[in-house]
C-alpha positions as CSV (number, residue, x, y, z in Angstrom):
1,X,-35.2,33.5,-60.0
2,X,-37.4,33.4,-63.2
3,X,-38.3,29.2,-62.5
4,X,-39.8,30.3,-59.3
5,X,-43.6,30.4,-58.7
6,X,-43.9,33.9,-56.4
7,X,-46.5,36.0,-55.2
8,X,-45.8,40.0,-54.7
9,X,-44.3,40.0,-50.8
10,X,-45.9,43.1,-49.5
11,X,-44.5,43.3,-45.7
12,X,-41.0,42.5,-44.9
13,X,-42.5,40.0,-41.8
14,X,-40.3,38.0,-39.8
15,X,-40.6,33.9,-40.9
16,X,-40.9,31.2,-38.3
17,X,-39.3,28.0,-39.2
18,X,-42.1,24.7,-40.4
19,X,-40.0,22.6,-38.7
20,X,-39.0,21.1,-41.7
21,X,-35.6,22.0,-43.3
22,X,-36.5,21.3,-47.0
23,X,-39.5,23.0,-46.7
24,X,-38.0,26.3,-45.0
25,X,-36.0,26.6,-48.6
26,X,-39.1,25.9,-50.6
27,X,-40.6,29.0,-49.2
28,X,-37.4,30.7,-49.1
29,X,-37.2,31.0,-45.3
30,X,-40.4,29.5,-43.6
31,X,-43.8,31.0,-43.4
32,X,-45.3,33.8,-41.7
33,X,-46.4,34.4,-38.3
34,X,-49.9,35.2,-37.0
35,X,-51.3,33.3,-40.1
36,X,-53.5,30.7,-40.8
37,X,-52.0,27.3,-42.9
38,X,-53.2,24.5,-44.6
39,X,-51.9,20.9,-45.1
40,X,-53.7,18.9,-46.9
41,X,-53.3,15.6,-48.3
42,X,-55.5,12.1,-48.4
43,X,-54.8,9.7,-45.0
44,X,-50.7,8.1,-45.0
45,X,-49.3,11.6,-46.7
46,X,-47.8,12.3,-43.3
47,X,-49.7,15.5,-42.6
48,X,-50.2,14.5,-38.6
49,X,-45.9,14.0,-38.7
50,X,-45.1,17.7,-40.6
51,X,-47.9,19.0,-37.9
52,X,-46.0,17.6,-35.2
53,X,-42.7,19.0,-36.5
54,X,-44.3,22.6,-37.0
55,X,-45.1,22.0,-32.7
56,X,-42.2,21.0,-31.7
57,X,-40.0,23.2,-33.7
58,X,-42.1,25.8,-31.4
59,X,-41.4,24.1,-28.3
60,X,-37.6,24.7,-29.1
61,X,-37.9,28.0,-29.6
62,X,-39.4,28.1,-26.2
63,X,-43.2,29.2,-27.3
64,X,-46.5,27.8,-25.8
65,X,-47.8,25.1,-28.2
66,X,-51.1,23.5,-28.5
67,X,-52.3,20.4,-30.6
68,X,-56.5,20.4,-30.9
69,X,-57.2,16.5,-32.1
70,X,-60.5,16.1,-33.2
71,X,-59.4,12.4,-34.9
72,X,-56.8,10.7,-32.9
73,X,-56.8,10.4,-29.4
74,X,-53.4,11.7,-26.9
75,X,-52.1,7.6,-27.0
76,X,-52.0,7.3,-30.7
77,X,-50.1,11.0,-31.1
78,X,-47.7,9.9,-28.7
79,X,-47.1,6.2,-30.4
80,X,-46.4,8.3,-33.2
81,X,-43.8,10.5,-31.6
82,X,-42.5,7.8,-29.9
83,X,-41.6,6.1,-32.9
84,X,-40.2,9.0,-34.4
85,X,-37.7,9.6,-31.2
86,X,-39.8,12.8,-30.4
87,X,-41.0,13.8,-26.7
88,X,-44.6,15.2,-26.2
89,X,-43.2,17.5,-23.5
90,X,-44.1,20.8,-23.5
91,X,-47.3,20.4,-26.5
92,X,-50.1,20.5,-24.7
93,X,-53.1,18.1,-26.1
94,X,-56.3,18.7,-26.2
95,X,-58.7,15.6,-27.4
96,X,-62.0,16.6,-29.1
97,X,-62.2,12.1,-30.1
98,X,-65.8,10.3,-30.2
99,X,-65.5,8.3,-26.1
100,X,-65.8,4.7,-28.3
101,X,-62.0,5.5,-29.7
102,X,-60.4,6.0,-26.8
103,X,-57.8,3.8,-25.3
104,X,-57.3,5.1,-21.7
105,X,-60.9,5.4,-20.0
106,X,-59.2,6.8,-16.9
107,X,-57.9,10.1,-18.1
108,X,-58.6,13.1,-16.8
109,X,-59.5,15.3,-20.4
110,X,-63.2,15.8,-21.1
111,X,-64.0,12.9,-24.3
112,X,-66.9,14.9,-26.8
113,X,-68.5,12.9,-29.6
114,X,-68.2,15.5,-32.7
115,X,-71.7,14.0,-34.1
116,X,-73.2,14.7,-31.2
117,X,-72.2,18.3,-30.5
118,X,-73.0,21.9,-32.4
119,X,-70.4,23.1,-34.4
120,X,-70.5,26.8,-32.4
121,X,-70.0,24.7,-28.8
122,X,-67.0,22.3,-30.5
123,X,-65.8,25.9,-31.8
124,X,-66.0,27.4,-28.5
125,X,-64.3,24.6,-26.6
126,X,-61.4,25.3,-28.9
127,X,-61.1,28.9,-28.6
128,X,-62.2,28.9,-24.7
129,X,-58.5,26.3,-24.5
130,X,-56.8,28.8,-26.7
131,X,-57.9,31.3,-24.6
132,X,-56.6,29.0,-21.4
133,X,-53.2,28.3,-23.0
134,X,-52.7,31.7,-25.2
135,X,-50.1,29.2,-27.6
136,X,-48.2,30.8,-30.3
137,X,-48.7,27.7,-32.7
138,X,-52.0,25.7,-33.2
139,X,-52.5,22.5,-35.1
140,X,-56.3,21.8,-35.4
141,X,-56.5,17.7,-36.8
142,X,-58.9,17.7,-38.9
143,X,-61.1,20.0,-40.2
144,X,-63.2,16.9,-41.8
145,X,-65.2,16.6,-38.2
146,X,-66.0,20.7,-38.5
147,X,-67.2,19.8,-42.2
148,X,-69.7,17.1,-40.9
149,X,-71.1,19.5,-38.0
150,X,-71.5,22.0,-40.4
151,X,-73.7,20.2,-42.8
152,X,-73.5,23.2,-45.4
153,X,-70.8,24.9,-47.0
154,X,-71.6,28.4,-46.0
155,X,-71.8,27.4,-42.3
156,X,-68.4,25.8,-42.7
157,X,-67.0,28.5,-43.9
158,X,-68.1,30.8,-41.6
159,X,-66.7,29.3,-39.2
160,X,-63.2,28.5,-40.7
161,X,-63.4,32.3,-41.6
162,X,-64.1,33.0,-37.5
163,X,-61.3,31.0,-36.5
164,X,-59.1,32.8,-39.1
165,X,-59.6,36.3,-37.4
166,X,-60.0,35.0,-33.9
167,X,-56.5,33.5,-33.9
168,X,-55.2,36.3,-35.9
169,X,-56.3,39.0,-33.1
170,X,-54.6,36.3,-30.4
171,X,-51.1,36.5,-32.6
172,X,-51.0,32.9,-33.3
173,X,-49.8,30.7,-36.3
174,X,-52.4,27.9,-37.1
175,X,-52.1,25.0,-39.3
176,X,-55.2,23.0,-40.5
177,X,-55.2,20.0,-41.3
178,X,-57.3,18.3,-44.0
179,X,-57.5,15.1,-45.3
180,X,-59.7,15.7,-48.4
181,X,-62.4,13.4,-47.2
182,X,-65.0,15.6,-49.1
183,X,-66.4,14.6,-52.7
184,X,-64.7,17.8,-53.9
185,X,-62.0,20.0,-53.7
186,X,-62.7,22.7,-51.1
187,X,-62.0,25.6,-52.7
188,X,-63.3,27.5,-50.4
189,X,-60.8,26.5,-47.8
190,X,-57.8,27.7,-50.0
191,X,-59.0,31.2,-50.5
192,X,-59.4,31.9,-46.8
193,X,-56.6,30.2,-46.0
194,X,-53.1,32.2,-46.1
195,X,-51.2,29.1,-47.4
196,X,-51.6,25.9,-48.8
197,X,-49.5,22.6,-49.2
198,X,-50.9,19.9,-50.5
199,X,-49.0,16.2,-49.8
200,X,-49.2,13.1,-52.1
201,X,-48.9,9.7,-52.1
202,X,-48.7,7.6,-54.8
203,X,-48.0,3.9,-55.8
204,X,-45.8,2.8,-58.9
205,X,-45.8,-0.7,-60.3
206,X,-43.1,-2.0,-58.1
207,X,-41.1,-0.8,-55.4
208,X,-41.8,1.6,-52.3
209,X,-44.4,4.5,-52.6
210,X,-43.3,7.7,-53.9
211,X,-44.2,10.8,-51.5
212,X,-44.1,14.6,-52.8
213,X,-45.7,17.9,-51.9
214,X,-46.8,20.9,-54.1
215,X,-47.0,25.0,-53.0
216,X,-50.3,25.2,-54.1
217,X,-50.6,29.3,-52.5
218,X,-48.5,30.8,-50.3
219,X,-49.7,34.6,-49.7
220,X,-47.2,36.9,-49.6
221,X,-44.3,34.6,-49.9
222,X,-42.4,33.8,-52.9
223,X,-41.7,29.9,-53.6
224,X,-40.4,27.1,-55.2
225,X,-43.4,26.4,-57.3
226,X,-43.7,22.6,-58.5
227,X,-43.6,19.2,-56.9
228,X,-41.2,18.5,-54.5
229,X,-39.9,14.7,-53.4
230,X,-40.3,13.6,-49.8
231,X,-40.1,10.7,-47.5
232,X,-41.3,9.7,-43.7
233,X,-38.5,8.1,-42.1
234,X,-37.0,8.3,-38.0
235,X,-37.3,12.1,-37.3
236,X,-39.8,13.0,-39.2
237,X,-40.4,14.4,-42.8
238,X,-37.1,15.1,-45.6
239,X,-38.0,17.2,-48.3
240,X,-36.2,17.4,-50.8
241,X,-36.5,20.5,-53.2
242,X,-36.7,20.3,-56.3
243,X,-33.3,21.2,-58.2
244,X,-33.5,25.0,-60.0
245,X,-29.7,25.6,-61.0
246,X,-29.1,28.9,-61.9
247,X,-29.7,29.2,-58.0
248,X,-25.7,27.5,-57.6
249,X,-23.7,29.1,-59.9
250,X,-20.0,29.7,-58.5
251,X,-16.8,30.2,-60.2
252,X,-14.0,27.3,-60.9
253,X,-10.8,27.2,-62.6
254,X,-11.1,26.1,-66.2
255,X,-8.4,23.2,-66.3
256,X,-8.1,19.4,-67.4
257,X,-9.5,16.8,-65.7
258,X,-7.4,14.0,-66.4
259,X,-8.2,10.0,-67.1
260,X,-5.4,8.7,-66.1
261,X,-5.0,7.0,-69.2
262,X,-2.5,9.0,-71.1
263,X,-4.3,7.8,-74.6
264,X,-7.8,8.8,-74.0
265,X,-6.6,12.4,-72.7
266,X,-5.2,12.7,-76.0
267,X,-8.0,11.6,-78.1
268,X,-10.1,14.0,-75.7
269,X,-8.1,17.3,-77.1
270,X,-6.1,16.7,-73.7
271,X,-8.8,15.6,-71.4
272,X,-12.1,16.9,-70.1
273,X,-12.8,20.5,-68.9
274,X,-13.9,21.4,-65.3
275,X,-17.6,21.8,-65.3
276,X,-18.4,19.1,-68.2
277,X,-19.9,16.2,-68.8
278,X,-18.9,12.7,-70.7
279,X,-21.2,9.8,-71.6
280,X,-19.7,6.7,-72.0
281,X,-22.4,4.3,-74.1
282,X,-21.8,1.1,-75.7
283,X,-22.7,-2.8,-75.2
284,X,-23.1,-4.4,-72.3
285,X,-19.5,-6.0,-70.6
286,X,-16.9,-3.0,-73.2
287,X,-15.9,-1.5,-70.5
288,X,-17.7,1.7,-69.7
289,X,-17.4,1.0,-66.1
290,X,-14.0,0.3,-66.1
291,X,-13.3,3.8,-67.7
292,X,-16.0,5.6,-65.4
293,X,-13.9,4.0,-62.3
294,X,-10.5,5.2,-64.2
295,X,-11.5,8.7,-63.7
296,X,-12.5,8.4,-59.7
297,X,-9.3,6.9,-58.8
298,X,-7.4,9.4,-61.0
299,X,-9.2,11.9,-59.4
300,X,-7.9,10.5,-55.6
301,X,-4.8,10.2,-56.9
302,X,-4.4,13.9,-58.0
303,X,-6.1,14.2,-54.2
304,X,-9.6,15.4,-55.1
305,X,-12.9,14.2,-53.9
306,X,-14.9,11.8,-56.6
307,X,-17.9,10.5,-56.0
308,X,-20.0,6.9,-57.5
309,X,-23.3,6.4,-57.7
310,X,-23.4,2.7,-58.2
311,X,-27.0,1.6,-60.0
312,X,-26.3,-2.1,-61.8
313,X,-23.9,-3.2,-59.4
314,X,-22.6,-4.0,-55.6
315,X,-20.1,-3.3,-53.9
316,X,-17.9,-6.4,-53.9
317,X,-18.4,-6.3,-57.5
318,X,-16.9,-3.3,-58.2
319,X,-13.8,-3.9,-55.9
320,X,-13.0,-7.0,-57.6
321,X,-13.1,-5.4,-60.9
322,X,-10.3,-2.8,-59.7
323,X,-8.6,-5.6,-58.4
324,X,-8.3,-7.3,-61.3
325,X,-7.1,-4.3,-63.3
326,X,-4.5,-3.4,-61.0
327,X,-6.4,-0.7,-59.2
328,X,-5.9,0.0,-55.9
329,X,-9.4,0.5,-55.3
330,X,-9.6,-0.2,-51.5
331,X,-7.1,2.3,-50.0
332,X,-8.9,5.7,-51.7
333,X,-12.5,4.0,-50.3
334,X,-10.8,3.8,-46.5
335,X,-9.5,7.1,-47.2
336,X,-12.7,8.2,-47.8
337,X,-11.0,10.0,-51.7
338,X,-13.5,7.8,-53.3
339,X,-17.2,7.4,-52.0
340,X,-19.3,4.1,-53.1
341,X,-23.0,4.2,-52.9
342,X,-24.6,1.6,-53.9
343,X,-28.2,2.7,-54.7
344,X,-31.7,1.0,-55.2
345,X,-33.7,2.9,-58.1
346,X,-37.0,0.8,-56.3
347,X,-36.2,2.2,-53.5
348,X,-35.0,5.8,-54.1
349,X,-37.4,8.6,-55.2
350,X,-35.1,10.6,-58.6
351,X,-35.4,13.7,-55.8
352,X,-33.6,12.1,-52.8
353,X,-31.4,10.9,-55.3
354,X,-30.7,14.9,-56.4
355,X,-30.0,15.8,-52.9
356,X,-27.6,13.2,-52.4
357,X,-25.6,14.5,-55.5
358,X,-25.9,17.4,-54.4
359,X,-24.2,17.1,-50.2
360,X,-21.5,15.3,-52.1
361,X,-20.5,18.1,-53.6
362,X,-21.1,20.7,-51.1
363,X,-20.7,19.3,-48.2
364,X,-17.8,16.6,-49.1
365,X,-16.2,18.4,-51.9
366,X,-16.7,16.1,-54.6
367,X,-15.3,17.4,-58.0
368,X,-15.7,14.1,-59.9
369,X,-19.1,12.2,-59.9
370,X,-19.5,8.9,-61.8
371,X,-23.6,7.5,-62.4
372,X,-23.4,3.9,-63.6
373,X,-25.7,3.6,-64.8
374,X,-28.5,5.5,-66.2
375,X,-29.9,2.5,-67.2
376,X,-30.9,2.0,-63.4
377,X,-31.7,5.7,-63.1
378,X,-34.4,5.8,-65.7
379,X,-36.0,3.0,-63.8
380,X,-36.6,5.0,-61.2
381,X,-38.6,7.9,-63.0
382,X,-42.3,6.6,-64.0
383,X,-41.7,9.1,-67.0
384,X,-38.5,9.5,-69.6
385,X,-39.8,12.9,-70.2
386,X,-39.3,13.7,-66.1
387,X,-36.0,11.6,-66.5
388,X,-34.3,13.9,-69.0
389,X,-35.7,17.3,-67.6
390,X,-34.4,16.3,-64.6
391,X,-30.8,15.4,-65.2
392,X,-30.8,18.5,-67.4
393,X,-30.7,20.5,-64.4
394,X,-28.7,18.3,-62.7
395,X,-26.2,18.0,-65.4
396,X,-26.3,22.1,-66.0
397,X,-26.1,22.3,-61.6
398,X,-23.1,20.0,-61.5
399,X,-21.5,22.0,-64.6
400,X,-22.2,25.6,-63.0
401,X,-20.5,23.5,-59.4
402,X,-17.3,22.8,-61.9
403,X,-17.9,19.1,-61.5
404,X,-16.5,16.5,-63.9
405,X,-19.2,13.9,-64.7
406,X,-19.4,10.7,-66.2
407,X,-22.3,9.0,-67.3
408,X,-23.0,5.4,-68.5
409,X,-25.4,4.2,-70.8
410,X,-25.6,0.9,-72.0
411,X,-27.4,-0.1,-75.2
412,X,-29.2,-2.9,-76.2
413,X,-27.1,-5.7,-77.7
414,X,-23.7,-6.8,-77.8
415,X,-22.8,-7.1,-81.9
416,X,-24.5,-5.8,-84.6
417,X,-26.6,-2.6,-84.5
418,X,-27.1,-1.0,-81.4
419,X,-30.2,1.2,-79.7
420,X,-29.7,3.0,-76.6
421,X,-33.0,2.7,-74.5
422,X,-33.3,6.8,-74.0
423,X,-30.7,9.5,-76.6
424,X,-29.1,11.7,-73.9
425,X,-26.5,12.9,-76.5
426,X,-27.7,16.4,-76.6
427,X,-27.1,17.1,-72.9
428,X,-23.4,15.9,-73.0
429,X,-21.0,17.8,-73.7
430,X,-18.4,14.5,-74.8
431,X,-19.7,11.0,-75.7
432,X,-17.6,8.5,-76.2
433,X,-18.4,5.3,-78.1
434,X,-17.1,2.0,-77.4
435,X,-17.3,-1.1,-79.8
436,X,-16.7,-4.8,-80.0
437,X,-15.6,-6.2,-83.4
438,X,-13.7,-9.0,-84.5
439,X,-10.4,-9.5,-86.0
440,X,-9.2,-12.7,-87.6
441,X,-11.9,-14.7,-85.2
442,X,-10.9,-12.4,-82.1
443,X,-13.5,-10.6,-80.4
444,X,-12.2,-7.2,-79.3
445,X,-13.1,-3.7,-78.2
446,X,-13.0,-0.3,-80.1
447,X,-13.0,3.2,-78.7
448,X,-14.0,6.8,-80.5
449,X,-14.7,10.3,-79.1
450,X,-17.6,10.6,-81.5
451,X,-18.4,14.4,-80.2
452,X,-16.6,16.9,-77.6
453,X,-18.6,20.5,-77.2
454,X,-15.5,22.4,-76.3
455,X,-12.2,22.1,-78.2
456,X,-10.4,19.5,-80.1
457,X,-11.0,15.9,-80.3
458,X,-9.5,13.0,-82.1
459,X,-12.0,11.7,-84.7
460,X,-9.9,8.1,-84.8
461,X,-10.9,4.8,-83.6
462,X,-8.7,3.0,-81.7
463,X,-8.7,-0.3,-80.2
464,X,-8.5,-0.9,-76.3
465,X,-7.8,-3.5,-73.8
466,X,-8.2,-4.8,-69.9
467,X,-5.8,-6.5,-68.2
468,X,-4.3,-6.6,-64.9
469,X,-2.0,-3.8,-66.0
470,X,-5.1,-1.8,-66.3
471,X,-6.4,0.5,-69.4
472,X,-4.7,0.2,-72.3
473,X,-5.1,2.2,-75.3
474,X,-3.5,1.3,-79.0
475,X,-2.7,3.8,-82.0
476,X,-5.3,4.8,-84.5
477,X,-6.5,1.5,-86.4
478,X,-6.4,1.5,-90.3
479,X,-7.2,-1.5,-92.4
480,X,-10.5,-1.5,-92.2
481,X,-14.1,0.3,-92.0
482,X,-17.7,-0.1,-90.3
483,X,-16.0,-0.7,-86.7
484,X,-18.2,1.5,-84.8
485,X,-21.5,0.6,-87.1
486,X,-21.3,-2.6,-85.9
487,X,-20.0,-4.4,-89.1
488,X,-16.5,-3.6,-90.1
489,X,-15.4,-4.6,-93.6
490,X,-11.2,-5.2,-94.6
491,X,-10.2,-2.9,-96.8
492,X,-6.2,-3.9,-95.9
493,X,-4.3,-6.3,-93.2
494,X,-4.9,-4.6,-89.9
495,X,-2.7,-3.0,-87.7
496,X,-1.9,-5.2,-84.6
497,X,-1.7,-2.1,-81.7
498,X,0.4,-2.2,-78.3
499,X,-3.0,-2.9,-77.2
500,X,-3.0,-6.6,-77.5
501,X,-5.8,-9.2,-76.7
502,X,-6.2,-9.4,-72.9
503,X,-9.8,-8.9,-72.3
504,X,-12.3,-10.3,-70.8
505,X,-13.4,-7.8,-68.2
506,X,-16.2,-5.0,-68.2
């Protein structure tokens, strides 16, 4: 695994889950025990939530479990699990909160004010509990209280550095939270500790914030270096990994995946291989969509899986398109052949999106996925350098998966020259070219595989049609030249193909 950030693992030690699924395969298994971990991220990264999970991940494997707040009192914590459909039972609290914070005057814990307390006496009311409780796992919320009792750095440290070796000698996993309150990074803190995630949060121009975390040091334990997506929902924290895919090779049968359109499989050398990619780009309204959806319900015909990420449009829209080309549209979506998903580029991080592609194919089988469009996918990255790294590796995962994709692209324009808004023609393996032009004052629509990696192609253009007896594709035009430049001259009376003039859909 050369894309993976690793240290040298020195001591085959068991892992203990984080409680946190996506975050068990970034460090290839969990973390180790008896160590001392820290989360750190600025306040709303969600490091009080992936604390909580760490606890109660514990408290299923039946281990003694101990949350040390020095910042929220026990009413807040359990609003927040609440909320989250989580039960308190069996972590036990213990509230270190300033008495002017607390909600419940009547309860039966002992309030401290931090300010008004030594740092050794708050440090020995947390080891004498420990002591009480002998937990396996420790959260200590947050170390910024310990900073301000400190009032220098080598004091601080000195006592992180006790709390390291006193929990180690108890055989206990500790994670520290930190929420970066200081005017600098505390550097300090990352060499004693044994591991370190740091959590983001950041804010783009318009939608929902974006959430990721970053490895920064993990001791001992090799991982999945780089940022990794994540969001805050019901349940807790999903990370989602980031995508390596020479980690999901496996081996397919090298076959045809077929169109359903007799013409187009020949003009593709006899269709697409398993494990390639096509991009369909043209104008707005051609009818890349209408082939994209050709190849899903040819692929529930033949009884395989397909998949459709839907960016530009709904649901209803798409369903009335089929319906109007004769498709029948409805029964492979009840039959759950064909999947819809209709998704929200403001509202979907690129690596949620990743992992979504990626259940469909393992878990539901899915050997034809269709994104329409990449218009709307692009709008989601805040970078078109991120955008095209990224569906690199998911074009090269779903190709190694023996996947048949299709890809849209629309370009700018409807006649004339055309720009596409990002040139993803190097990553796929066919593109095909669609066209309006005129003939004798009709406006109609031109198809041409301009390039296919792999085998023969047709280098013809031919004209094509939608009607409500679907796809139709005519012979090889002749007559005239400039068709797919936008600006076709006569050279000789055109041929009038099979394909006749009933357009007027997408």
């Amino acid at each position: 695994m050369s894309e993976r950030s690793e240290e040298v693992e020195t001591i085959d030690a068991p892992r203990i889950s984080t409680g946190v699924e996506g975050l068990d395969l970034i460090l290839d298994g969990g973390v180790d025990e008896n160590r001392l971990y820290l989360y750190e991220g600025r306040p709303g990264t969600g490091k009080t939530t992936i604390a909580l999970q760490f606890l109660l991940e514990g408290v299923r494997q039946g281990e003694r479990v101990l949350y040390i707040t020095l910042s929220e009192t026990e009413r807040e914590l359990k609003l927040v699990t609440k909320r989250h459909g989580w039960s308190l039972d069996g972590v036990s609290l213990f509230e270190l909160v300033p008495p002017e914070t607390t909600l419940d005057p009547d309860r039966e814990l002992t309030v401290f004010h931090p300010a008004e307390m030594e740092l050794n006496e708050t440090t020995k009311l947390i080891l004498d509990r420990v002591s009480e409780l002998n937990p396996k796992r420790v959260v200590i919320d947050s170390l910024s209280e310990l900073r301000l009792l400190a009032h220098s750095p080598l004091r601080y440290r000195r006592q992180v550095l006790a709390l390291k070796h006193y929990f180690t000698s108890r055989q206990c996993t500790v994670i520290l939270l930190d929420d970066l309150s200081s005017q600098q990074n505390d550097l300090q803190l990352h060499s004693i500790a044994h591991g370190v995630v740091l959590l983001e949060q950041t804010a783009i121009d318009y939608g929902a914030e974006r959430r990721r975390l970053r490895v920064v040091k993990m001791r001992g334990i090799k991982f999945r270096g780089g940022y990794h997506d994540f969001i805050i929902e019901k349940g807790g924290l999903h990370v989602f990994p980031r995508l390596i895919a020479a980690d999901h090779h496996q081996t397919f049968d090298e076959e045809f995946t077929s169109s359903g359109i007799e013409e187009l499989d020949q003009m593709l050398g006899g269709g697409l291989e398993r494990g390639t990619n096509a991009l369909f780009l043209g104008a707005a309204g051609v009818g890349k969509s209408s082939l994209a959806l050709a190849y899903a319900l040819a692929a529930a015909e033949r009884g395989e899986h397909a998949v459709i990420y839907a960016f530009d449009e709904g649901r209803g829209t798409l369903e009335a398109r089929a319906k109007t080309l004769g498709f029948d549209f409805q029964k492979h979506l009840q039959s759950g052949m064909i999947r819809l998903q209709q998704i929200d580029p403001a509202e979907l991080s690129p690596g949620e999106f990743t992992a979504n592609v990626q259940r469909s194919v393992e878990n539901d089988g899915a050997r034809v996925v269709v994104i329409d469009s990449l218009n709307g996918y692009m709008n989601a990255m805040p970078d078109e350098r991120f955008l095209i790294l990224q569906m690199h590796e998911l074009l090269t995962y779903l190709g190694q998966r023996g996947v048949t994709t299709i890809l849209v692209l629309a370009q700018h324009g409807l006649v004339g020259p055309l720009e596409a808004p990002l040139d993803l023609s190097y990553l796929s393996d066919a593109v095909v070219m669609l066209r309006y032009f005129e003939v004798q004052g009709t406006v109609r629509r031109a198809i041409s595989v301009v390039k296919k990696r792999s085998g023969l192609h047709e280098h013809s253009v031919r004209d094509f049609s939608l009607s409500g007896k679907g796809i139709k594709l005519g012979p090889p035009t002749t007559g005239f030249i400039g068709v797919l430049a936008g600006s076709p001259h006569f050279t000789a009376a055109p041929v009038v193909s099979s394909a006749d003039r009933h357009d007027g859909l997408k």
